[in-house]
C-alpha beads as a LAMMPS data file, in Angstrom:
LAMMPS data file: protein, C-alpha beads

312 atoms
311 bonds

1 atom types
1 bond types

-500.0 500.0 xlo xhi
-500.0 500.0 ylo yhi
-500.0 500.0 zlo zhi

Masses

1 110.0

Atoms # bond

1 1 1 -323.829 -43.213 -190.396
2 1 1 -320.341 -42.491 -189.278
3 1 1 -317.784 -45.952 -189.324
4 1 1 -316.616 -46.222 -185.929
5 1 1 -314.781 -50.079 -184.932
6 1 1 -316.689 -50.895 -181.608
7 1 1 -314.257 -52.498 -179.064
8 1 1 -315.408 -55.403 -176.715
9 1 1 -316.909 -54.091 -173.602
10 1 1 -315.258 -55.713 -171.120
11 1 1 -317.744 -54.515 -167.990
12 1 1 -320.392 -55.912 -169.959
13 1 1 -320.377 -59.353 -169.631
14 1 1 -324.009 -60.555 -170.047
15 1 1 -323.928 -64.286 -171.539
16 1 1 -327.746 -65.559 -171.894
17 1 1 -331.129 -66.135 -173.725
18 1 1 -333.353 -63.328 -174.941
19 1 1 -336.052 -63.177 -177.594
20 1 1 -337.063 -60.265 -179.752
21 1 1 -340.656 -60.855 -180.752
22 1 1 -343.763 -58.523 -182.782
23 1 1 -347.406 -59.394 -182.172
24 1 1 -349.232 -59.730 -185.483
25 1 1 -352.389 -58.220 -183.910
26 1 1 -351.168 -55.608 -182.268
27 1 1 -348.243 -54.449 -183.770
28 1 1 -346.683 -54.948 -180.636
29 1 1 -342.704 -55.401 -180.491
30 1 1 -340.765 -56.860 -177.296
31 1 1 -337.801 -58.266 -175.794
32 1 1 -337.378 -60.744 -173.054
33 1 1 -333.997 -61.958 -171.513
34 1 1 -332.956 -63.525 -168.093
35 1 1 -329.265 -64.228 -167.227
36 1 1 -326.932 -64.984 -164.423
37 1 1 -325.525 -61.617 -164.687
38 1 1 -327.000 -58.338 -162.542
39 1 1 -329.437 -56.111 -163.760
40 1 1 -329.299 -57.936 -167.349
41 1 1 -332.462 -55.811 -168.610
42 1 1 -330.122 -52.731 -168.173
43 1 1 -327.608 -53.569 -171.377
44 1 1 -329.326 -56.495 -173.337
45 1 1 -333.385 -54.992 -174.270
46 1 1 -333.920 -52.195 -176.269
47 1 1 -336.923 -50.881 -178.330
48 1 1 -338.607 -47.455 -179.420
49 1 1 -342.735 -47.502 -180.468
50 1 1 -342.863 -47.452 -184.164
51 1 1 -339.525 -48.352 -184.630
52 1 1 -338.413 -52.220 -183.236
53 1 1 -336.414 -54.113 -180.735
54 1 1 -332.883 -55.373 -179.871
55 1 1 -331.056 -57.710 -177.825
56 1 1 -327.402 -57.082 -177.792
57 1 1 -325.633 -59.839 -175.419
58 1 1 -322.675 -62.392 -174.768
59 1 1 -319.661 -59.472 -174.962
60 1 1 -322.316 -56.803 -174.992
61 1 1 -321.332 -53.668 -177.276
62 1 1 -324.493 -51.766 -176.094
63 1 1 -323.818 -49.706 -178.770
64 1 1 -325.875 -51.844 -181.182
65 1 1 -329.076 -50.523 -179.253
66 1 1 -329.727 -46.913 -179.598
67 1 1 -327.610 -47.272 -182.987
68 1 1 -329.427 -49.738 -184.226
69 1 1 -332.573 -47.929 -183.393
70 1 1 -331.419 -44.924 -185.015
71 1 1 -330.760 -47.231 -188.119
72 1 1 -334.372 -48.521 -188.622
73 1 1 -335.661 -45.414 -187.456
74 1 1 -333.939 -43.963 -190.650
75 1 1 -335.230 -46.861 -192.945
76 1 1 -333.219 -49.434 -192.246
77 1 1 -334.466 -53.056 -192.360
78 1 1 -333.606 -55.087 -189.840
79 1 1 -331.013 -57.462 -191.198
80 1 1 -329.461 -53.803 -192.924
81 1 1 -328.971 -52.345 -189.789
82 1 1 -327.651 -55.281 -187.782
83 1 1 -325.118 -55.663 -191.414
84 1 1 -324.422 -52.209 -191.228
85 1 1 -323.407 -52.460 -187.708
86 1 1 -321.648 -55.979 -187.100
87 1 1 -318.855 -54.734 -190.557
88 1 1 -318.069 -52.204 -188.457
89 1 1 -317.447 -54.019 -185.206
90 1 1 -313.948 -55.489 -184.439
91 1 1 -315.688 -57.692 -181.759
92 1 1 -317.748 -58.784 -183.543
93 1 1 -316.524 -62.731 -182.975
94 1 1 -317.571 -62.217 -179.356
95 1 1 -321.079 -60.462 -179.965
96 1 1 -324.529 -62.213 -180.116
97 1 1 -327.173 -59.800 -181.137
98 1 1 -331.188 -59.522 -182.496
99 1 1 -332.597 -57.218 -184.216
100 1 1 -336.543 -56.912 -185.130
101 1 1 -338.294 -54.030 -187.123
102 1 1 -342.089 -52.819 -187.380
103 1 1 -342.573 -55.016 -190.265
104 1 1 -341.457 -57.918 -187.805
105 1 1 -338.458 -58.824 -189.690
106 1 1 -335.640 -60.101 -188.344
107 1 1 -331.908 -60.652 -187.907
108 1 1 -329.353 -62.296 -185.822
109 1 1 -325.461 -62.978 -185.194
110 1 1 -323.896 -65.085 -183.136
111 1 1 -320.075 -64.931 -182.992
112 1 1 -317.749 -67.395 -183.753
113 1 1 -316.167 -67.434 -180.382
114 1 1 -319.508 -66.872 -178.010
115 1 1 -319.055 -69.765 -175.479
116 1 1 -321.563 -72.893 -176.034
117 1 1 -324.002 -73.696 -176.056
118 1 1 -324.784 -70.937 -178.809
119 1 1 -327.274 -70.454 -181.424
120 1 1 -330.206 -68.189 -182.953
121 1 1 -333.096 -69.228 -184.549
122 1 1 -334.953 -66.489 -186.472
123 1 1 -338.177 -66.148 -188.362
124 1 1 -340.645 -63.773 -189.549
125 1 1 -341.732 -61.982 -186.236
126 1 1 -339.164 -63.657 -183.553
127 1 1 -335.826 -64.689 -182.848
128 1 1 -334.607 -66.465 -180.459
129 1 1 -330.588 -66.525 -179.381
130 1 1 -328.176 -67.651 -176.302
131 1 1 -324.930 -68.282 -175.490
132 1 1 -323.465 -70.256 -172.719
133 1 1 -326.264 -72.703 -172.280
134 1 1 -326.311 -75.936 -170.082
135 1 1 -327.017 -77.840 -173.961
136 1 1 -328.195 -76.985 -177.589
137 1 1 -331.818 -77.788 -176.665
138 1 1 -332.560 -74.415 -175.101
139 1 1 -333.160 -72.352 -178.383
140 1 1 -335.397 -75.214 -179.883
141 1 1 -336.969 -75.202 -176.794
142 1 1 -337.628 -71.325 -176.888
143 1 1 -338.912 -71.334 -180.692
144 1 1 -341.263 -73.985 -179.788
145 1 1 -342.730 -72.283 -176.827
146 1 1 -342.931 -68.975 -179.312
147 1 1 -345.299 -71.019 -181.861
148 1 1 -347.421 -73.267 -179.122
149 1 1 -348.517 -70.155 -177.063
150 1 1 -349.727 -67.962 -180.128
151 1 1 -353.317 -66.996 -178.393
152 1 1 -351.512 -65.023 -175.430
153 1 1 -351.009 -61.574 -175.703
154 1 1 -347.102 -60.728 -176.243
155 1 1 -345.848 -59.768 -173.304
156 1 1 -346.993 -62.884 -171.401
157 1 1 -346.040 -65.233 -174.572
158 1 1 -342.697 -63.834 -173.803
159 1 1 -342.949 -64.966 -170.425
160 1 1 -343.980 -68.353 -171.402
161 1 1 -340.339 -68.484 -173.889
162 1 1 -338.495 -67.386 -171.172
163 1 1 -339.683 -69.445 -168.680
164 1 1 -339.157 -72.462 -171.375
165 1 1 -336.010 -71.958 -171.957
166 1 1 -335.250 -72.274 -168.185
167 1 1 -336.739 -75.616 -168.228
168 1 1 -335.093 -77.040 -171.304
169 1 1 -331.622 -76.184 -169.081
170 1 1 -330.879 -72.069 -169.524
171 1 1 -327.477 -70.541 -168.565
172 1 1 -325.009 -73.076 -167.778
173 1 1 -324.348 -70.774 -164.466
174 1 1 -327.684 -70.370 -162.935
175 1 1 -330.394 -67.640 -163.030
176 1 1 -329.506 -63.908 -161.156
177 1 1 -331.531 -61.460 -163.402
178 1 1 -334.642 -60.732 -165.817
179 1 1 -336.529 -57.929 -168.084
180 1 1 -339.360 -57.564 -169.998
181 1 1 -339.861 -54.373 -172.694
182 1 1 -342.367 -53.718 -174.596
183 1 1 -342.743 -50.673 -177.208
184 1 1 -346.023 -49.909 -179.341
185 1 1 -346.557 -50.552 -183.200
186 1 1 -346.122 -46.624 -184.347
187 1 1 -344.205 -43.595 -183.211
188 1 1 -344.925 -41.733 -180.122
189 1 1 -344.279 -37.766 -179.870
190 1 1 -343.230 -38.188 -175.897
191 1 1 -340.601 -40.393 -174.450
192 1 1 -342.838 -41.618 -171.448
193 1 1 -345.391 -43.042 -173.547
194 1 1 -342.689 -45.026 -175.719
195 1 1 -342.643 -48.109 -173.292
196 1 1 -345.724 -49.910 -172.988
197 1 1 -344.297 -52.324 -170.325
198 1 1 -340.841 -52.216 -168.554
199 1 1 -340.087 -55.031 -165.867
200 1 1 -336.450 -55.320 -164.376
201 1 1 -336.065 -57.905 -162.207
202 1 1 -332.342 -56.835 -161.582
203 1 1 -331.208 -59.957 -158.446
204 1 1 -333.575 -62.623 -157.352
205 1 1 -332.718 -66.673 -156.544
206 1 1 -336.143 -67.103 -159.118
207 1 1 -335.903 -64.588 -161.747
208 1 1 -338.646 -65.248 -163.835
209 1 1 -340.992 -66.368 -161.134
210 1 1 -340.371 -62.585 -160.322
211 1 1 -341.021 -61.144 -163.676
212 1 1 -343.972 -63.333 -164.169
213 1 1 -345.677 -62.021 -160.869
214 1 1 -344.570 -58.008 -161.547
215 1 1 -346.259 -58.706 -164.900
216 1 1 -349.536 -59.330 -163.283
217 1 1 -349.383 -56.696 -161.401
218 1 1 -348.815 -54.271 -163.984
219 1 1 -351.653 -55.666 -165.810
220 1 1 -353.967 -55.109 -162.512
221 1 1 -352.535 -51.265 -162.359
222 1 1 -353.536 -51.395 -165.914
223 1 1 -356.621 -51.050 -164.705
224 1 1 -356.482 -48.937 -161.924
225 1 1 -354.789 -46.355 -164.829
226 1 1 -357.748 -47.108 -166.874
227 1 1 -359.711 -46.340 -163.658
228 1 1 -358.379 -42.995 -162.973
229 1 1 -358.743 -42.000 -166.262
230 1 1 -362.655 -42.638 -166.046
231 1 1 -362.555 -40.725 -162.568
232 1 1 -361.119 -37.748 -164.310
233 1 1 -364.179 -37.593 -167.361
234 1 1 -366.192 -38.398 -164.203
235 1 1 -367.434 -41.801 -165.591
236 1 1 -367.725 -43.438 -162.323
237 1 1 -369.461 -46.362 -163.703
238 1 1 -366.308 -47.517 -166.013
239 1 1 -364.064 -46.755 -163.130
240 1 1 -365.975 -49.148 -160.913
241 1 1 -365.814 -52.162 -163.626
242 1 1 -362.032 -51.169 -163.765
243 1 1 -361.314 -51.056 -160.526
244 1 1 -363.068 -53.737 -159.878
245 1 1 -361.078 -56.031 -162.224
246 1 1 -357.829 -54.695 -160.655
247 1 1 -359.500 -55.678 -156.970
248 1 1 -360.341 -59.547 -158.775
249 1 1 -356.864 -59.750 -159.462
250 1 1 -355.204 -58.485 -156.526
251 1 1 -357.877 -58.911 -153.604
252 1 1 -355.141 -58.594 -150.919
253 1 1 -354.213 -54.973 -152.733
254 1 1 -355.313 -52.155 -150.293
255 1 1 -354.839 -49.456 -152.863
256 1 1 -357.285 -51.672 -155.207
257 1 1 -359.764 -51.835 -152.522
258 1 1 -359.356 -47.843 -151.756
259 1 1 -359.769 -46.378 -154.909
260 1 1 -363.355 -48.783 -155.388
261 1 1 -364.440 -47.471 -152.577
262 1 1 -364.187 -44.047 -153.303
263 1 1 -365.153 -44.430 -156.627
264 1 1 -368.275 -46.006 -155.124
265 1 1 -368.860 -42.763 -152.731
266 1 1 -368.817 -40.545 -155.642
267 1 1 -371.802 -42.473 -157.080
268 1 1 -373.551 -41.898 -153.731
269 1 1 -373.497 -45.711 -152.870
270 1 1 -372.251 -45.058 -149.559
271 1 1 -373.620 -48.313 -148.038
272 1 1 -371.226 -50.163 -150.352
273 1 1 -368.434 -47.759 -149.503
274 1 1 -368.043 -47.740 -146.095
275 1 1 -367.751 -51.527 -145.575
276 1 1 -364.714 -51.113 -148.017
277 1 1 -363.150 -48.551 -146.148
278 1 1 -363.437 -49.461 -142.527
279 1 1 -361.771 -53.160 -143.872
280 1 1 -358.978 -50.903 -145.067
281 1 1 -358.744 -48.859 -141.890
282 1 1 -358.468 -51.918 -140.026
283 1 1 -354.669 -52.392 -141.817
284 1 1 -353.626 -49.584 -142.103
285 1 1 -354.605 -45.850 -139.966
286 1 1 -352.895 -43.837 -142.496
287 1 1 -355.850 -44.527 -145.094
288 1 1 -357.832 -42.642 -142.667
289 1 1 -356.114 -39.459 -142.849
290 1 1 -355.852 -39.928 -146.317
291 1 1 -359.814 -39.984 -146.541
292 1 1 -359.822 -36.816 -144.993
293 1 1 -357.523 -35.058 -147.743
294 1 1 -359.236 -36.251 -150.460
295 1 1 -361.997 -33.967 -150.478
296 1 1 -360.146 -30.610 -150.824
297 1 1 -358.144 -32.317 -153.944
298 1 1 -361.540 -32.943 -154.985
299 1 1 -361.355 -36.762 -155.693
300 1 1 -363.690 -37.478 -152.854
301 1 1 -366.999 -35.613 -153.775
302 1 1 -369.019 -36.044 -150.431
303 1 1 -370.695 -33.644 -147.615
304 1 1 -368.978 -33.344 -144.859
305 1 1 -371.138 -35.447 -142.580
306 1 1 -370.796 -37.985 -144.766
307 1 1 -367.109 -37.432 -144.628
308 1 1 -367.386 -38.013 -140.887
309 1 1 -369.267 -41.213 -141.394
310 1 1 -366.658 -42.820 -143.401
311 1 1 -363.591 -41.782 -141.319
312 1 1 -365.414 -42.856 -137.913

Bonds

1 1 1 2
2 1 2 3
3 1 3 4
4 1 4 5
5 1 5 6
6 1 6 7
7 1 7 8
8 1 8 9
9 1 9 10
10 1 10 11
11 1 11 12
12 1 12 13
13 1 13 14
14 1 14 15
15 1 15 16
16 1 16 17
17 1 17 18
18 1 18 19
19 1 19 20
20 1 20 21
21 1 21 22
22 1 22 23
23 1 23 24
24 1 24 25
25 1 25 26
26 1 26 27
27 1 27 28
28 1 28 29
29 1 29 30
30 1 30 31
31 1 31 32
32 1 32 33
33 1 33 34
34 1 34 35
35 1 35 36
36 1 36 37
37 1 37 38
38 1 38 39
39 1 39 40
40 1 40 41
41 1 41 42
42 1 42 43
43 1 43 44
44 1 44 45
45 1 45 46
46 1 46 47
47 1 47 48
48 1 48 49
49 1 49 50
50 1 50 51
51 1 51 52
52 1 52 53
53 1 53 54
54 1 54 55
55 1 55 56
56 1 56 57
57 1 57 58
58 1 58 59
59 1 59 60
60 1 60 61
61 1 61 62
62 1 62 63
63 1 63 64
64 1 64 65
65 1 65 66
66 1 66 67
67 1 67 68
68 1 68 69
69 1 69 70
70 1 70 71
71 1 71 72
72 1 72 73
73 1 73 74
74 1 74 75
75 1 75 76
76 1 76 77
77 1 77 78
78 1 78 79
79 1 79 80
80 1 80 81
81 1 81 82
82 1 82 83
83 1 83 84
84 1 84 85
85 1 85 86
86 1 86 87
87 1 87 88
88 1 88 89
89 1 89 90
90 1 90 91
91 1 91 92
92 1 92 93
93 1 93 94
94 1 94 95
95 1 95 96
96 1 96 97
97 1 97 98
98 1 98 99
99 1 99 100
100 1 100 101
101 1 101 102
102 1 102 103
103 1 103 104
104 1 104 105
105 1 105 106
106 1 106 107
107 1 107 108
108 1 108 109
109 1 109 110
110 1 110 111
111 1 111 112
112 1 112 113
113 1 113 114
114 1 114 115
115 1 115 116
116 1 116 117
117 1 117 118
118 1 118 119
119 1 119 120
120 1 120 121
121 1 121 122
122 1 122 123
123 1 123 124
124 1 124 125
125 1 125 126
126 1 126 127
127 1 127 128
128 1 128 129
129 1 129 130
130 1 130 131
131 1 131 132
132 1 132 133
133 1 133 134
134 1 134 135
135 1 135 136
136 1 136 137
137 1 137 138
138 1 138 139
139 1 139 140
140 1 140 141
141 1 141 142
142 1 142 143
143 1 143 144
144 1 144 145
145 1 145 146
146 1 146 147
147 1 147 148
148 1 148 149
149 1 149 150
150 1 150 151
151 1 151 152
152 1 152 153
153 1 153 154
154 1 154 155
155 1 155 156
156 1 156 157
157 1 157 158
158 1 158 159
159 1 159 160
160 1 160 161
161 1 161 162
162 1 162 163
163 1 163 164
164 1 164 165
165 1 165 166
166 1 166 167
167 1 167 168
168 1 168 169
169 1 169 170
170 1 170 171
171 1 171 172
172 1 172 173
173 1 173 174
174 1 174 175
175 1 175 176
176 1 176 177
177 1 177 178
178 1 178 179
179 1 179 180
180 1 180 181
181 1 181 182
182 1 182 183
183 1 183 184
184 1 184 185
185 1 185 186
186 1 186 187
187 1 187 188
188 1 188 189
189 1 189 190
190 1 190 191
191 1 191 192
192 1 192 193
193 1 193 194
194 1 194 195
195 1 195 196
196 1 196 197
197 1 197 198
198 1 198 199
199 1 199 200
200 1 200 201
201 1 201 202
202 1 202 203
203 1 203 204
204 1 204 205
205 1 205 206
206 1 206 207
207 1 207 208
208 1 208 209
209 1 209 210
210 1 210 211
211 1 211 212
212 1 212 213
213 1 213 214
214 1 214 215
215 1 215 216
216 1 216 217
217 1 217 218
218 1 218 219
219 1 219 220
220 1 220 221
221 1 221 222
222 1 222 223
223 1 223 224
224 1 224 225
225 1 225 226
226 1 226 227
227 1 227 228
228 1 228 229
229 1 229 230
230 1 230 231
231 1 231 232
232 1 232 233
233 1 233 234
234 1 234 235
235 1 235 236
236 1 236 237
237 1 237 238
238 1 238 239
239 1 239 240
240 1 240 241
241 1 241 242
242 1 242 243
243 1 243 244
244 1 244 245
245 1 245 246
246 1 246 247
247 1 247 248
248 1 248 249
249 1 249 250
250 1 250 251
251 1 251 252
252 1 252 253
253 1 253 254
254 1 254 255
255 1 255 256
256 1 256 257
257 1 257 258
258 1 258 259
259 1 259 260
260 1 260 261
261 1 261 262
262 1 262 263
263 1 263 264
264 1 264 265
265 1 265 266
266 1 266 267
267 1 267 268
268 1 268 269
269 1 269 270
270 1 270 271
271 1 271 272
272 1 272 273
273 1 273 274
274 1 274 275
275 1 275 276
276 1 276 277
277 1 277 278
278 1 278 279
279 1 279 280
280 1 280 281
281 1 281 282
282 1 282 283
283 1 283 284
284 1 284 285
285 1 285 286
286 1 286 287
287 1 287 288
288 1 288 289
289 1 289 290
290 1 290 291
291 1 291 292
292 1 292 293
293 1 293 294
294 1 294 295
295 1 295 296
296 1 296 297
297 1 297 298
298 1 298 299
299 1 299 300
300 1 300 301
301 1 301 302
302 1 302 303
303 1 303 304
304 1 304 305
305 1 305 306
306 1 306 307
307 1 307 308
308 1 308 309
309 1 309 310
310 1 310 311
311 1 311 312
C-alpha cells in the first residue's frame, strides 16, 4: 500500500460510541454507533461480506474504512491493518478507530488527545470504544451488555449495546443520530447483496428508539422478501407462512395484509381473501386499482369474475 500522512478531517467531527462485533454462529460481522452528530452512520460504520468491519470516529479520517477494508481484504489481520494505517496518520492523536476481521479479531486506538471520557475495550469478536462520554462507565457498560445478551442474533445484540451505553450516560452532548450495518461471513460477487442490514437513523430526539423500531421492520420485510421469493417458484404455501409472520409482526401493515391476501387467491381460497382485501379497501382506494393491475403482471392468477368479486 502506498504511505500517504492522513490529515485531520475537520468536517468530520463525529465524537461517540460504536461497537464492531462478529457472531460466532453465523459468521456475521457488524457495527453499531449513535452520536450527537448528523447522519453519524454516514462516516463512522463500514464493512464488506467476507471481509470485516470498522468504526472510524472522534476526528474521523474516513479514510481508515474502505482502506482498511482493502487491507484485510488483501490478508491483513485486523490489528495489521489498523498498525499499518494509524503509522501513517499524522492525526492520529485525535483518531479513535475499530477494526474487526472474518476471524473476529480485533483492534482498537484511541488517541491521546480524544476528549473524555475515552476508552476501548477489545476482545476476541467485539470492541467496544467512545470518546466524549458523560463518565468512564459507558464502555464497561457496553462490554457487559455484549456478553449478557449472547442468545440474540447480532444485529439486535447490537441494539441491546447501544441502547446500554445510553443508559450508563452516552455522549456528554445528547443523542442526534444512529446506524446499524451488517455484512455476511464470506465474499459476495455483487455489491447489493454485500449488506445484510443497513439502518440510518440520520436526526431523531430518540435515536435508538428509532433504530430499534426500523430494525423490526426490516426483519418483518424479511419475510415478505422471503415471501415473494416463494410466489415466484409458485410455492404459495411457504409464502402464506411468510407472509403471515410479517402480518404477526406488523398487523397495522397494509402491504402485509395485501400481499396474504393475494397469496391466498392464488391458492383458490377466495373466502379467506376477500375479507382481507375489502379491510384494506376500506383505508385506502388505491389498493383497489392496484387489484385490478395485478392480473396482467400475472401476480394475481384469478378469472375475471372472480376479479370482479374482489374489487366490488
Amino acid at each position: 500500500m502506498k504511505a500517504q500522512n492522513y490529515e485531520i478531517q475537520k468536517d468530520a467531527f463525529a465524537h461517540t460510541f460504536s461497537i464492531v462485533a462478529r457472531d460466532t454462529a453465523t459468521g456475521e460481522m457488524a457495527v453499531g454507533v449513535q452520536s450527537h452528530w448528523f447522519s453519524v452512520g454516514s462516516v463512522v460504520a463500514w464493512g464488506r461480506s467476507g471481509v470485516g468491519v470498522v468504526a472510524t470516529q472522534s476526528f474521523v479520517n474516513p479514510a481508515y474504512g474502505p482502506r482498511g477494508l482493502d487491507l484485510m481484504a488483501a490478508g491483513y489481520t485486523a490489528s495489521e491493518a489498523l498498525d499499518s494505517l494509524v503509522a501513517l496518520d499524522d492525526g492520529k492523536d485525535y483518531r479513535q478507530v475499530a477494526f474487526l476481521d472474518t476471524e473476529g479479531r480485533t483492534a482498537a486506538h484511541t488517541g491521546e488527545k480524544c476528549v473524555e471520557a475515552a476508552s476501548h475495550i477489545n476482545d476476541t469478536n467485539f470492541s467496544v470504544q467512545a470518546n466524549m462520554m458523560l463518565n468512564d462507565a459507558v464502555v464497561p457498560a457496553m462490554e457487559k451488555a455484549f456478553k449478557d445478551h449472547a442468545d440474540l442474533p447480532l444485529a439486535e445484540r447490537v441494539v441491546k449495546v447501544l441502547q446500554a451505553a445510553q443508559e450508563a450516560g452516552g455522549d456528554i452532548r445528547g443523542k442526534q443520530s444512529a446506524a446499524l450495518l451488517v455484512v455476511g461471513p464470506t465474499k459476495v460477487e455483487n455489491s447489493w447483496e454485500d449488506k445484510k442490514i443497513d439502518l440510518r437513523v440520520d436526526d431523531h430526539a430518540e435515536p435508538l428508539e428509532e433504530l430499534d423500531r426500523l430494525l423490526k421492520v426490516a426483519r418483518a420485510y424479511e419475510h415478505m422478501n422471503r415471501g415473494d421469493l416463494a410466489m415466484e417458484e409458485e410455492d404459495v404455501e411457504e409464502a402464506l407462512e411468510q407472509y403471515g409472520l410479517a402480518m404477526e409482526m406488523f398487523p397495522d401493515n397494509l402491504e402485509m395484509k395485501y400481499w396474504t391476501a393475494v397469496a391466498l387467491a392464488n391458492s383458490d381460497r377466495l373466502e379467506e381473501a376477500i375479507p382481507l382485501f375489502e379491510g384494506i379497501f376500506a383505508e385506502d382506494e388505491n389498493w383497489r386499482e392496484m387489484t385490478r393491475r395485478l392480473p396482467a403482471s400475472g401476480l394475481l392468477n384469478v378469472s375475471e369474475k372472480e376479479l370482479e368479486e374482489i374489487v366490488n
